[in-house]
N, C-alpha and C positions, 0 to 999 in steps of 0.2 A: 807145417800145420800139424795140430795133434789127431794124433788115429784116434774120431771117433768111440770106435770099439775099446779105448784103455783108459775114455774118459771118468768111469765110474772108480778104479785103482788109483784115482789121484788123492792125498790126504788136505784137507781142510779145513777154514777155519771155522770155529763151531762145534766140528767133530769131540765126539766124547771118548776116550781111551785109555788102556788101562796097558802098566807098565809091568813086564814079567822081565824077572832076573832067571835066566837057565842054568846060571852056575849053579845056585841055592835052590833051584826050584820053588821059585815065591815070588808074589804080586807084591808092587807096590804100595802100602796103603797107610790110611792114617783112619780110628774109628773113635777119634778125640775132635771134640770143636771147639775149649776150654782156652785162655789164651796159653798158660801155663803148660800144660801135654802140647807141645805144638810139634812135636817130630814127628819124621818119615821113617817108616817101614817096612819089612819086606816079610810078607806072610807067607812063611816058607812051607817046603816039603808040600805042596802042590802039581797038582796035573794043569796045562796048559787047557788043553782038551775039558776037565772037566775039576772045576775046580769046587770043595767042599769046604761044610764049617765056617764059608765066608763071611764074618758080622754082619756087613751089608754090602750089595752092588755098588752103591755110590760110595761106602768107602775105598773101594776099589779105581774109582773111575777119575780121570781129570780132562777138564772142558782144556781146546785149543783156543786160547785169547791172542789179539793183537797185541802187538806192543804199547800198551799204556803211557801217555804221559803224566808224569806224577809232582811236580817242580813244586806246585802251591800244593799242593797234599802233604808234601812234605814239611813246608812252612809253616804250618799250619800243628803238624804235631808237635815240628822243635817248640814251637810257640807254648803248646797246651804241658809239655813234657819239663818245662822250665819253671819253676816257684820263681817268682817277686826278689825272695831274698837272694838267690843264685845270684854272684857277681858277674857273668855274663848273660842275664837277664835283660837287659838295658841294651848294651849289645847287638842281642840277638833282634831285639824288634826294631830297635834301626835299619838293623840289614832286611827285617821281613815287610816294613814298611817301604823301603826304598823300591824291594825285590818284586812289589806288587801295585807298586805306583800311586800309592796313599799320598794326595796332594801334601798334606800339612804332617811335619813332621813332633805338632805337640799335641796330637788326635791324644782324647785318652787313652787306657789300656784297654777297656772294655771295647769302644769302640774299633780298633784292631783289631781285636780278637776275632769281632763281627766281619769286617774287612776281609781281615783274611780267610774265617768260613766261606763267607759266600763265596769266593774265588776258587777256594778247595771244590764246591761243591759242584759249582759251576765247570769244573774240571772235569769230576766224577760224570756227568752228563755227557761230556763229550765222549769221555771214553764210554759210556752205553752206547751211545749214539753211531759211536765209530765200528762198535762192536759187531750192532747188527746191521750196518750199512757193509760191511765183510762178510758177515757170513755167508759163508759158501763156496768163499774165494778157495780155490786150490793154492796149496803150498809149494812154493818153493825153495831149492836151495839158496841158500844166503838170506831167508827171511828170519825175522824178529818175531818170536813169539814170548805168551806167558804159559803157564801151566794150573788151570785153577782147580783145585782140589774140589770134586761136586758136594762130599760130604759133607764138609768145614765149612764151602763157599770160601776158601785161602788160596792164596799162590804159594808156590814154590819156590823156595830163596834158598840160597847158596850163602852162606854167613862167614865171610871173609875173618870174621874175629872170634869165632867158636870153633874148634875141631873137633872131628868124631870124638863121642866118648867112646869109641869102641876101637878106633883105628886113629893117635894124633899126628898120624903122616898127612891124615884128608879132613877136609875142611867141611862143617856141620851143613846139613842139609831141613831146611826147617819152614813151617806155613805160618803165613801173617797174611792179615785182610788187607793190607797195604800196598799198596805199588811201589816201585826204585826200582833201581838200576839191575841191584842182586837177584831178581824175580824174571831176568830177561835172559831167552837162550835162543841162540843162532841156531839153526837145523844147517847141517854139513852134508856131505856124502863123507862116509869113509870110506870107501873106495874112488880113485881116478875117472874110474868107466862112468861117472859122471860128476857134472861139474856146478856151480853155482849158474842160477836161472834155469834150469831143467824142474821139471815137477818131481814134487818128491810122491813115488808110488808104495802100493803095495811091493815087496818081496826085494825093497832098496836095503842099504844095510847106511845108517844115519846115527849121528854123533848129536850132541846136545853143547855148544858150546857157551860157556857165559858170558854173557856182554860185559859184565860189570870185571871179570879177569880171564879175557881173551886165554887162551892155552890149557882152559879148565875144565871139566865135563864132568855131568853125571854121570856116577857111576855107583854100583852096587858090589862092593867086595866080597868077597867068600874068603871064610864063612859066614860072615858078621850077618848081621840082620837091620843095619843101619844104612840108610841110603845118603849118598855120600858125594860133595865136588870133588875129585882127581886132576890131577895135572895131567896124565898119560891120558889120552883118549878112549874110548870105550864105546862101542856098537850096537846100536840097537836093528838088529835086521828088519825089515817089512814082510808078512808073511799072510800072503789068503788061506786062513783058518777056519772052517766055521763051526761056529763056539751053538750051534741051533737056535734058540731063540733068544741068547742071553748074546754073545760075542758076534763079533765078524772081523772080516779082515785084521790076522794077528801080524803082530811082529815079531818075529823071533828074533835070536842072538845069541851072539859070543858071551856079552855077558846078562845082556836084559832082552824083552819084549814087546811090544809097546802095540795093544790088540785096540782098534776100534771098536766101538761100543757102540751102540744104537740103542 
C-alpha cells in the first residue's frame, strides 16, 4: 500500500514541467511557434533557484500527455502531403482507403480526403478525451508518455533522419503539432533501487527513453545548446525545490532537470 504521506511526491499526468540541463546551466525551451523554427533549446547560464531574462514561463514549461494514438492522423497527412501527379499518389490512397475501411474502392478523391478527415479528427477527440479522463493519474515506471511544449502547444520528437546541427554523433530533437511514434518516451529509473511499476517521485533520478528507437534518450550535451536523442543514457534526477510562486518540485541532474510547474 502507498504511504499516504508520499502521496503528493508522485509525478503526474497533466503536470506541467520544465526541463534544466546542470551541465550548461540552462532550461529547456523553445520561444518559436512558426512551423519552420521548430527546434529545442537550452537557455543557458541560469540559476535553477532563480531563474532570469526568461522570454516567457510557458516557453519554458512542457504539459505530461498520455501516449497518443496517431495511425489515421497520419493517413491523413501522407494523403494531404502527396500532389495527384506524384506516381505513388494512387498508391498511397489505396493503402489509406483500405487502412481506414472505405467500403468502395472507386470513392472519388475528394471524397477520401473527407473520409479520411473525419477519421483523423475523430482520433484527435479520443485522444482529448483520453487525456482528461488521465489526468491525475500518478506516473509510473515503464509508462508511455508525450512531452507537449505549453508555448507552441507541440510535442517533442526525436527525428531519427536529422542530426544535431551542432553534434552529428546525436540525432535532432524538434516540436510538431502532430503525433507518431518519435513524440513517445518511456520514463525508466536510472538507478536499480527502483524498478518498472513503482511510482515515479520527487528526488528519483529518471531516463527518457524513445519508443520509436528503444536505447535512445534525451539528452542535453555540453556545451552545445541543442537538445538532443543519445544512444548512452542520461539522467534527469527529481528534486523538491521550491522555485516560491513560479516552480515546485525540481529535478535535478547529472545532466538535465525536469522542475514541476504549477
Amino acid at each position: 500500500m502507498d504511504d499516504p504521506e508520499r502521496a503528493d511526491d508522485r509525478n503526474r499526468i497533466g503536470d506541467q514541467i520544465c526541463l534544466y540541463c546542470a551541465d550548461i546551466s540552462g532550461f529547456v525551451y523553445s520561444d518559436q511557434t512558426n512551423s519552420l523554427d521548430n527546434g529545442v533549446f537550452a537557455f543557458h547560464n541560469q540559476d535553477i533557484a532563480c531563474p532570469y531574462n526568461i522570454p516567457s514561463q510557458q516557453a519554458l514549461s512542457f504539459c505530461i500527455h498520455v501516449q497518443n494514438r496517431y495511425r489515421l492522423n497520419k493517413r491523413y497527412r501522407q494523403l494531404l502531403d502527396n500532389p495527384s501527379d506524384d506516381p505513388k499518389y494512387q498508391e498511397q490512397l489505396e493503402e489509406i482507403k483500405v487502412s481506414v475501411l472505405i467500403p468502395s474502392l472507386d470513392d472519388p478523391i475528394a471524397l477520401i480526403c473527407d473520409s479520411v478527415k473525419l477519421c483523423a479528427e475523430a482520433e484527435e477527440r479520443d485522444n482529448r478525451n483520453e487525456q482528461k479522463r488521465m489526468h491525475g493519474k500518478p506516473l509510473k515506471y515503464g509508462d508511455v508518455i508525450q512531452l507537449r511544449h505549453v508555448f507552441s502547444e507541440k510535442f517533442v520528437h526525436v527525428d531519427l533522419k536529422k542530426t544535431s546541427k551542432h553534434d552529428k554523433g546525436k540525432f535532432g530533437v524538434f516540436l510538431h503539432k502532430y503525433d507518431c511514434k518519435a513524440a513517445q518516451f518511456r520514463i525508466l529509473p536510472k538507478y536499480k533501487v527502483n524498478v518498472e511499476g513503482e511510482y515515479v517521485r520527487a528526488e528519483d533520478q529518471v531516463v527518457f527513453e524513445s519508443v520509436q528507437s528503444p536505447s535512445r534518450f534525451l539528452h542535453a550535451s555540453k556545451p552545445l545548446t541543442t537538445f538532443q536523442g543519445l544512444v548512452s543514457p542520461r539522467s534527469f534526477s527529481v528534486l523538491n525545490h521550491n522555485h516560491g510562486d513560479w516552480l515546485h518540485n525540481s529535478v535535478d541532474a547529472q545532466d538535465g532537470t525536469l522542475s514541476k510547474n504549477y
